[in-house]
C-alpha positions in Angstrom: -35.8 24.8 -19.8 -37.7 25.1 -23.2 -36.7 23.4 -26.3 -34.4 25.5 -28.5 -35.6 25.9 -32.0 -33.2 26.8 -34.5 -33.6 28.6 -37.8 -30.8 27.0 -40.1 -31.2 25.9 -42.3 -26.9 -0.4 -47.1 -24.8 -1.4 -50.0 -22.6 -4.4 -51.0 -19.4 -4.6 -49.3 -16.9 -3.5 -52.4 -14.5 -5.8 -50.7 -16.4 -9.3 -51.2 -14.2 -11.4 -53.4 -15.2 -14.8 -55.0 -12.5 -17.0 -56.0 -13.6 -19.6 -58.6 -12.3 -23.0 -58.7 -9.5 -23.7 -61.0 -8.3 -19.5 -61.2 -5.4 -18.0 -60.5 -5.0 -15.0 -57.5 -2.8 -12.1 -57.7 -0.8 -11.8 -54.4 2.3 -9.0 -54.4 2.3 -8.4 -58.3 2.7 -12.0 -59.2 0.2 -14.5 -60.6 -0.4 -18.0 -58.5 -2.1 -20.8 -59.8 -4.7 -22.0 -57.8 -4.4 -25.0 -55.8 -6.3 -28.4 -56.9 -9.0 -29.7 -55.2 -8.2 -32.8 -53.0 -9.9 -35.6 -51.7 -9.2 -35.3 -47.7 -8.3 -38.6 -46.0 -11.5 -40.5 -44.0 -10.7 -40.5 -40.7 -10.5 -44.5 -38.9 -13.2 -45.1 -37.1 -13.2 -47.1 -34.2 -16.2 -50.2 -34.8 -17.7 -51.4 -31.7 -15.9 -53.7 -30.2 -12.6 -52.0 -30.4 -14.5 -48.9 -28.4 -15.9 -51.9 -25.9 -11.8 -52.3 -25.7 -10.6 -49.1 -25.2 -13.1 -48.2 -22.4 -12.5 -51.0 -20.4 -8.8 -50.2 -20.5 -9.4 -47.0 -19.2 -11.4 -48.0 -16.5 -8.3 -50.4 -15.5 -5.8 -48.1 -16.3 -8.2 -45.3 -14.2 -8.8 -47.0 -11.0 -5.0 -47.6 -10.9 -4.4 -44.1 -11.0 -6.5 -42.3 -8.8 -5.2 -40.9 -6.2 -1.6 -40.1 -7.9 -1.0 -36.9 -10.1 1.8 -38.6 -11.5 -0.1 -41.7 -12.9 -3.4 -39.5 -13.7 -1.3 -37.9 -16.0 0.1 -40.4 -17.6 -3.3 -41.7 -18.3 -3.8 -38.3 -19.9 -1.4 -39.0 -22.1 -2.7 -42.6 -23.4 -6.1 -40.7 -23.9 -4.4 -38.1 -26.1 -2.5 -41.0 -28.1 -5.9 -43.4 -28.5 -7.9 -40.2 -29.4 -10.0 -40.7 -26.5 -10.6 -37.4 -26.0 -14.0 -37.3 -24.5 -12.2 -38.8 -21.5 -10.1 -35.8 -20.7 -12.4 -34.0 -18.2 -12.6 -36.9 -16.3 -8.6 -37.4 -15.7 -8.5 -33.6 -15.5 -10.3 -33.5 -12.4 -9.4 -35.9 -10.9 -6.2 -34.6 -10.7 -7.5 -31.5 -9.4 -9.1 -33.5 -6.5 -5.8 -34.4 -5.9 -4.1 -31.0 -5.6 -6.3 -28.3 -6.2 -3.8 -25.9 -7.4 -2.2 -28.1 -10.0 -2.2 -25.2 -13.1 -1.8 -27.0 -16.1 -5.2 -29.5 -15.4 -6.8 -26.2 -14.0 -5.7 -24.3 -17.1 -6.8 -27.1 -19.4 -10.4 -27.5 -17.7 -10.9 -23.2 -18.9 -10.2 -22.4 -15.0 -8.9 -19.0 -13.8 -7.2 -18.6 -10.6 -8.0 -15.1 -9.3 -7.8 -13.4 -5.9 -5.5 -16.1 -4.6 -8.5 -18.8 -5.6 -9.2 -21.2 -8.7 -12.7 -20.3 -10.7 -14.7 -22.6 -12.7 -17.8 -20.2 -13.3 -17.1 -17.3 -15.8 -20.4 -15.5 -14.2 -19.4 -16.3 -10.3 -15.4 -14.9 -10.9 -16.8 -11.9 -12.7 -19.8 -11.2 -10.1 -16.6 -11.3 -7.4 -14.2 -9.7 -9.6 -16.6 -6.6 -9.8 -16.8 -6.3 -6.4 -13.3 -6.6 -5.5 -12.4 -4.1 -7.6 -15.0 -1.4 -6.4 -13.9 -2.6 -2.9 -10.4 -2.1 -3.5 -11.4 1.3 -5.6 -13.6 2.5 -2.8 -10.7 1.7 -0.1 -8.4 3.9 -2.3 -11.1 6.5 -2.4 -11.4 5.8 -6.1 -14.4 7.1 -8.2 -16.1 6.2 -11.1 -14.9 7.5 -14.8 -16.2 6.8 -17.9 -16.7 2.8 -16.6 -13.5 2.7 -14.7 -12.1 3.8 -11.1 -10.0 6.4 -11.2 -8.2 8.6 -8.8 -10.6 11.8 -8.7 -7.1 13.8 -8.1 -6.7 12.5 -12.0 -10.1 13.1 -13.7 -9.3 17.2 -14.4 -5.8 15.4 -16.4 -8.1 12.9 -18.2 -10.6 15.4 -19.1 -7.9 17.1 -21.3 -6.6 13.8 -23.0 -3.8 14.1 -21.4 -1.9 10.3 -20.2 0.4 9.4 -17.9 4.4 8.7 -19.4 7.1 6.0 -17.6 8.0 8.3 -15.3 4.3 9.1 -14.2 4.0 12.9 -15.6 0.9 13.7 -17.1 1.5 14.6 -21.0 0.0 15.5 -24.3 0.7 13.2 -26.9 1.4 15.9 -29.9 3.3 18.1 -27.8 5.5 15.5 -27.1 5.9 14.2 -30.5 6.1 18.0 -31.9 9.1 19.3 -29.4 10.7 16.2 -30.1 10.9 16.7 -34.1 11.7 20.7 -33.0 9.0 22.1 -33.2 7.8 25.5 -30.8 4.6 26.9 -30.2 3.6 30.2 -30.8 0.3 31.0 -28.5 -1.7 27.5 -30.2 0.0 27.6 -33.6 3.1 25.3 -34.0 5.7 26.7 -35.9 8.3 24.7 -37.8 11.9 24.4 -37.1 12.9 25.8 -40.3 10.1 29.2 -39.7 11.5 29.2 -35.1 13.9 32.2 -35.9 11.2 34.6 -37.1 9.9 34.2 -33.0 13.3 35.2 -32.4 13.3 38.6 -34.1 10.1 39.4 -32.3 7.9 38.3 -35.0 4.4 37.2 -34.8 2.7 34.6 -37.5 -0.6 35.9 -39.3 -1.9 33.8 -41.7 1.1 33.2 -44.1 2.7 36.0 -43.2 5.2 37.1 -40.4 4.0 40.3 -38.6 5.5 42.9 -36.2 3.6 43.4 -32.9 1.7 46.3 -34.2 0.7 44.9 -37.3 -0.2 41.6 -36.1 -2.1 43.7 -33.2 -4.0 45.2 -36.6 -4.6 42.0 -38.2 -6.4 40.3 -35.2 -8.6 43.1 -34.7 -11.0 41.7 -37.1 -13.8 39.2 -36.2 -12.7 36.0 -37.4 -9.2 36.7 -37.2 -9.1 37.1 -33.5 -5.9 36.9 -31.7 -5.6 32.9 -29.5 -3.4 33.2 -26.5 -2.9 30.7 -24.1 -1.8 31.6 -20.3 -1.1 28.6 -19.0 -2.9 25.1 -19.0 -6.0 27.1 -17.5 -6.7 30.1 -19.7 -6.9 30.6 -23.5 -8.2 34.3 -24.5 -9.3 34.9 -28.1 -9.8 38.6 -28.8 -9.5 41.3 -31.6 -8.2 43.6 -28.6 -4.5 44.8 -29.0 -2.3 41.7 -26.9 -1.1 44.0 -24.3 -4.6 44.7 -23.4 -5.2 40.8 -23.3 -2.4 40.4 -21.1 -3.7 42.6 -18.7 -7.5 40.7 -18.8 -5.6 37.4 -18.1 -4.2 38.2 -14.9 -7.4 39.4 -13.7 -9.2 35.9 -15.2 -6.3 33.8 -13.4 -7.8 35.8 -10.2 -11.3 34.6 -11.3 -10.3 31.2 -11.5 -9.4 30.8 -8.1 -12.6 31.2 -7.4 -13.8 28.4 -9.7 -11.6 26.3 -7.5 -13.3 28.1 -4.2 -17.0 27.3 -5.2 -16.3 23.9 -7.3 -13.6 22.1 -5.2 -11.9 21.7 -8.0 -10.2 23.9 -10.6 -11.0 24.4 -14.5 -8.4 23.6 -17.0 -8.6 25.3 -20.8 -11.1 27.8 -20.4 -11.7 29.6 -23.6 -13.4 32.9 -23.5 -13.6 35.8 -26.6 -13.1 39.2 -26.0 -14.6 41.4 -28.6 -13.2 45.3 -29.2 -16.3 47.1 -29.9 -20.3 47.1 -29.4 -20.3 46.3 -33.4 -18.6 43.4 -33.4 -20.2 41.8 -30.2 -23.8 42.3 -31.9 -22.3 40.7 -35.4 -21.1 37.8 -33.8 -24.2 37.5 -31.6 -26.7 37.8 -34.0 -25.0 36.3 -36.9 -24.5 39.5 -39.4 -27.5 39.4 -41.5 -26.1 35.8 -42.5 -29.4 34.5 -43.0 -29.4 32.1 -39.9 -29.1 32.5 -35.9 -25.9 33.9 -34.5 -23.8 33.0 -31.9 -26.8 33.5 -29.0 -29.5 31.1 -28.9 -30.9 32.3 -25.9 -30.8 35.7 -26.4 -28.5 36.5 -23.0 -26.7 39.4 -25.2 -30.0 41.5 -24.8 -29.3 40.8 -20.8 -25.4 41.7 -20.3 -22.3 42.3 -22.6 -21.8 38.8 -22.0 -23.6 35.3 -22.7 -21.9 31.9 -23.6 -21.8 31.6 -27.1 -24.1 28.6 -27.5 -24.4 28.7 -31.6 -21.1 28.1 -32.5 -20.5 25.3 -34.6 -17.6 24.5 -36.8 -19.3 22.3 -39.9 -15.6 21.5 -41.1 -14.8 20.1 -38.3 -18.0 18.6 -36.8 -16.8 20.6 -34.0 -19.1 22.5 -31.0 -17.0 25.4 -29.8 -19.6 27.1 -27.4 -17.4 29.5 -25.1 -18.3 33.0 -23.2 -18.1 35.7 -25.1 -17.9 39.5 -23.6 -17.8 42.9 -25.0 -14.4 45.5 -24.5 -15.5 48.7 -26.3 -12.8 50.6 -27.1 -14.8 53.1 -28.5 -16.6 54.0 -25.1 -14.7 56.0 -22.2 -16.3 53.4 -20.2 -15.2 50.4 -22.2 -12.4 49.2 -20.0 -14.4 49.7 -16.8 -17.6 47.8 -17.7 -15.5 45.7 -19.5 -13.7 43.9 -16.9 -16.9 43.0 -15.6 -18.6 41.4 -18.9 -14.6 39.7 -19.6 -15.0 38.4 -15.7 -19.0 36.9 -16.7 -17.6 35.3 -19.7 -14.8 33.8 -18.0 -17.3 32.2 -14.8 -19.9 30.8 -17.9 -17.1 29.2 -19.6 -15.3 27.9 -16.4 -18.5 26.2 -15.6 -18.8 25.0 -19.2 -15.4 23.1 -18.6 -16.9 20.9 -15.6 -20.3 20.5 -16.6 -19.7 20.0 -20.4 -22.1 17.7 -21.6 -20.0 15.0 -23.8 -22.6 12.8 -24.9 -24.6 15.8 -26.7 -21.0 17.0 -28.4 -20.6 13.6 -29.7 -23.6 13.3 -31.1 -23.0 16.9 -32.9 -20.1 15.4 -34.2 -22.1 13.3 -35.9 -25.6 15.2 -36.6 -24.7 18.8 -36.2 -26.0 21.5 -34.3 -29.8 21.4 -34.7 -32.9 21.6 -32.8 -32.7 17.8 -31.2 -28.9 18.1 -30.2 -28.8 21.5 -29.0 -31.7 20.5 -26.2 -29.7 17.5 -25.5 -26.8 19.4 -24.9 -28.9 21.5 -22.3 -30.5 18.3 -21.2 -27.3 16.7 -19.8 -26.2 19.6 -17.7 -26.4 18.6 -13.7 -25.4 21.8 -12.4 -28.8 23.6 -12.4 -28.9 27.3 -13.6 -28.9 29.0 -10.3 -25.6 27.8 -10.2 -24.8 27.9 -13.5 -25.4 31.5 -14.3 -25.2 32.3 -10.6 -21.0 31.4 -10.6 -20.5 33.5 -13.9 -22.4 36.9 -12.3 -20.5 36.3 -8.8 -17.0 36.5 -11.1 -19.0 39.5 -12.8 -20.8 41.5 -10.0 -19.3 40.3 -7.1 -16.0 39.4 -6.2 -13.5 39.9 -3.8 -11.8 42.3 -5.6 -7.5 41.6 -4.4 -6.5 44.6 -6.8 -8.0 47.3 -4.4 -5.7 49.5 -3.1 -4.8 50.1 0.8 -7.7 51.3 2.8 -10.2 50.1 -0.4 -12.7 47.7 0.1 -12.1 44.6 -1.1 -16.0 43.9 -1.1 -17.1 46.8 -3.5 -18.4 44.7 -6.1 -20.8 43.3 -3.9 -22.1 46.3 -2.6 -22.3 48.3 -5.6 -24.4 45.5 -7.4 -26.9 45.3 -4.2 -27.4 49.0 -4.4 -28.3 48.3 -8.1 -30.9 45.6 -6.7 -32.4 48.2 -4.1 -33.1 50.8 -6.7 -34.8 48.2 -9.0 -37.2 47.4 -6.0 -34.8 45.2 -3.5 -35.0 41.3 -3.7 -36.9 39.1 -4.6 -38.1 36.2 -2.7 -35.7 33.5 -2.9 -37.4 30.8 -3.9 -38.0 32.6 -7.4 -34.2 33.2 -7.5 -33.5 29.6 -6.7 -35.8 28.5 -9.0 -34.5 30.7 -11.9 -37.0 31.0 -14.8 -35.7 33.4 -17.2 -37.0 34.9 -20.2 -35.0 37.0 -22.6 -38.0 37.4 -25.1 -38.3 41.3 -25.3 -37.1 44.2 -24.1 -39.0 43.9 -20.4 -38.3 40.5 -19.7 -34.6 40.7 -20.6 -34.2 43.6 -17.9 -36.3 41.4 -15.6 -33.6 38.9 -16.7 -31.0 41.0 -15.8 -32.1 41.9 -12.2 -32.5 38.1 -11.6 -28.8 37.5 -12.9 -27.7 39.9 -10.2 -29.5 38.4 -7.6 -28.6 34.5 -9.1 -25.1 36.5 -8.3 -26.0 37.6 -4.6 -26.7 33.5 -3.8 -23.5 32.3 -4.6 -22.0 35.2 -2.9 -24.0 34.5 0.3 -22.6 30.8 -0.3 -19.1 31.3 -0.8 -18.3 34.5 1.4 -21.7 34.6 3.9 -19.8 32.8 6.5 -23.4 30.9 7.3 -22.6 27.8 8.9 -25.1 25.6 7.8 -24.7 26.8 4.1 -20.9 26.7 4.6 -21.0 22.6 5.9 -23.7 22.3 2.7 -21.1 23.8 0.6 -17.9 21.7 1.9 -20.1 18.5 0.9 -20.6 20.0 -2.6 -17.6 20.8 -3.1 -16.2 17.2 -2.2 -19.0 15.9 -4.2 -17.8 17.7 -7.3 -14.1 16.7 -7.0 -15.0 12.9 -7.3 -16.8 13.1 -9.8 -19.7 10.9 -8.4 -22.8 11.9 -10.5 -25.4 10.8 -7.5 -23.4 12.1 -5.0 -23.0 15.7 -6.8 -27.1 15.4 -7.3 -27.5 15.0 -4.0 -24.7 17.6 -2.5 -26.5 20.3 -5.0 -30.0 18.8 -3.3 -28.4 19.4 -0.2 -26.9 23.0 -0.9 -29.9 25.2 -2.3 -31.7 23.7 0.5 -29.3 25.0 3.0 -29.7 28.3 1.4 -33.6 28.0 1.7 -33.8 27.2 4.8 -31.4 30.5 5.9 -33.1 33.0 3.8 -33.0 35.4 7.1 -29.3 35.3 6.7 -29.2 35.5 3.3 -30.8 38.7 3.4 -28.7 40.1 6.4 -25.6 39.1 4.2 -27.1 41.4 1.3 -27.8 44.0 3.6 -24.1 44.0 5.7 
């Protein structure tokens, strides 16, 4: 992928203290006087002979002892009371070589006793440690997760900060602490106990104000003021639609992400995707209104469908990236409605694979330096899920999909063969290698239709993977998706290796599949 270019535009410590001899110190409000100086007291030292003394008695006192844990400690003792410290290691293990497991001289020599054994190298007891525990890990079927094993059942939970309580349920911190001090939520917004009976009367919160359904439905239908409903732990839907119109995209999105769960092997938790009411608003928010910089679409995918990821949006209050997929609803068409399930669907598949292939290191650092040139590439940089995949997922959700609304007698696969019908009038397929490798250019006009046709077909591959029933592709795919669900960077590198070149290698069937 090219770089993305973007038109946008030491000190002293002030807590170093120095005390001067003879001042006073404020602690608490009050004034104390400093303390004196003193003369500390010179230590006795031992002169030669008394040392010549001493030595020989421990010898005496040492050969008596060995051999008896009792009397080695007792010597201990006499070395503690004659300051004869430098004589300690010696006693020490001795007694050891007594009884090995004797903890207080173990714990007094720096020992550890680990793994049912006693450790006297720091480096040998953490080389072992490190391997017990990826032994132990790896008999669990552990993974690794940000530097720790980790049950891969637990990584989707983790993602989401979410922890485990006593009782073992996975929770959010603030909702816990807000319900607790009476607090309810109103779609993302907590309310206070003292504002709770206005949800009562039926009342929806706009700004400061408390609105009826219609009216609220009018406020939110500006950009910027978008409506933010949650369904579920899975699903948030921001939109300047009416809310009974969101309603009704949600359940067809819940559809969609079972089929994140189908492809991935593993499912995407708070997927957020704006809906936008008319063609007006999806170009302002796109191209940024005449605001003087770039919009909300870096890479031009608006020109390509009524639906991109929103790669420019950046909260500079925050420090917070907020890329999601973004679709167009026009109300204003007769068509809206029907083309606009299919953009809400794209959005929804871009932003589902946003959630598992999110690219934390970049966000941090935008968190830090903002959304520029350098961390914008980066953030493109650290995606492992290649864009055949990427973009391939978001048109299957768009363009072809098992459709479980169609009535009795309908054909469930409709999708599919309405969008390879739009292939063969724009000249059939292409060879797959070129769709596998997908280049795409949304530069001008041309090349963001060419784009457009290799969407579709980006489309037809994952189609061919999930519902092609190949069996070669289908074992490929199994090992992806098992791949993906522990979370196993070099094993998901090597399952998408593994995949596409399944696909390759069946290109017959993959053409009999768009064909059937």
């Amino acid at each position: 992928m090219k770089p993305i270019h973007l038109d946008r535009a030491p000190s002293a410590s002030p807590w170093t203290v120095l005390v001067a001899a003879g001042t006073a110190f404020v602690l608490g409000g009050a004034a104390v006087p400093a303390v004196a100086a003193t003369t500390a007291p010179t230590p006795h030292i031992l002169v030669q002979d008394e040392e010549k003394d001493l030595k020989a008695e421990f010898d005496k006192r040492y050969d008596a002892a060995k051999g008896d844990v009792a009397k080695l400690w007792e010597l201990y003792d006499w070395c503690e009371a004659y300051s004869l410290q430098k004589y300690h290691q010696r006693v020490l293990k001795a007694i050891v070589k007594v009884d090995e497991n004797e903890r207080r001289a173990r714990e007094l020599l720096g020992h550890e006793f680990y793994d049912g054994t006693w450790w006297d190298d720091p480096k040998k007891l953490e080389k072992h440690r490190l391997a017990k525990e990826k032994a132990d890990a790896e008999a669990k079927g552990y993974v690794v997760y940000k530097g720790r094993y980790v049950d891969p059942k637990d990584i989707p939970f983790l993602e989401r900060g979410l922890v485990k309580d006593e009782a073992g349920n996975w929770i959010d911190k603030e909702v816990q602490e807000k319900l607790a001090a009476g607090f309810v939520r109103q779609d993302l917004e907590w309310i206070s106990p003292e504002e709770k009976e206005n949800i009562e009367k039926g009342l929806w919160k706009c700004g400061g104000q408390w609105l009826t359904l219609e009216k609220a439905d009018a406020y939110h239908a500006e950009l910027g003021r978008e409506w933010r409903i949650p369904y579920g732990d899975d699903l948030v839907i921001r939109t300047t639609l009416p809310r009974a119109t969101a309603d009704e995209i949600a359940k067809d999105l819940q559809r969609a992400a079972r089929d994140t769960e189908r492809f991935f092997g593993r499912p995407a938790y708070g997927v957020h995707v704006l809906i936008l009411r008319s063609l007006d608003q999806f170009n302002t928010f796109a191209g940024g209104g005449g605001a003087g910089g770039p919009g909300a679409d870096l890479l031009g995918w608006s020109s390509v469908r009524g639906a991109f990821f929103a790669d420019g949006v950046y909260d500079s209050r925050t420090r917070r990236f907020d890329g999601l997929g973004a679709a167009m609803w026009d109300l204003g068409d007769t068509n809206g409605a029907r083309y606009g399930r299919h953009f809400a669907r794209f959005a929804y598949g871009i932003s589902a694979v946003e959630s598992l292939d999110s690219s934390p290191e970049a966000r941090t650092r935008m968190e830090s330096a903002g959304l520029n040139d350098a961390t914008i590439n980066a953030f493109y940089a650290e995606k492992f899920l290649p864009p055949i995949l990427r973009f391939g997922f978001a048109s299957y959700c768009d363009r072809y999909f098992l459709d479980a609304t169609a009535g009795a007698g309908a054909d469930t696969q409709w999708a599919r063969k309405w969008s390879v019908q739009n292939l063969t009038a724009k000249g059939g397929l292409e060879p797959l290698a070129r769709v596998l490798a997908f280049q795409f250019d949304n530069s001008s006009e041309t090349a963001a239709a060419q784009t457009s046709n290799l969407l579709n077909q980006a489309g037809l591959v994952v189609s061919f993977i999930l519902d092609g029933r190949c069996e070669p592709v289908v074992a490929a795919h199994t090992a992806f998706k098992t791949a993906m669900a522990s979370g196993d960077r070099k094993a998901i590198d090597a399952a998408i290796k593994g995949l596409l070149d399944a696909v390759r290698q069946n290109e017959p069937a993959y053409r009999r599949w768009a064909e059937s």
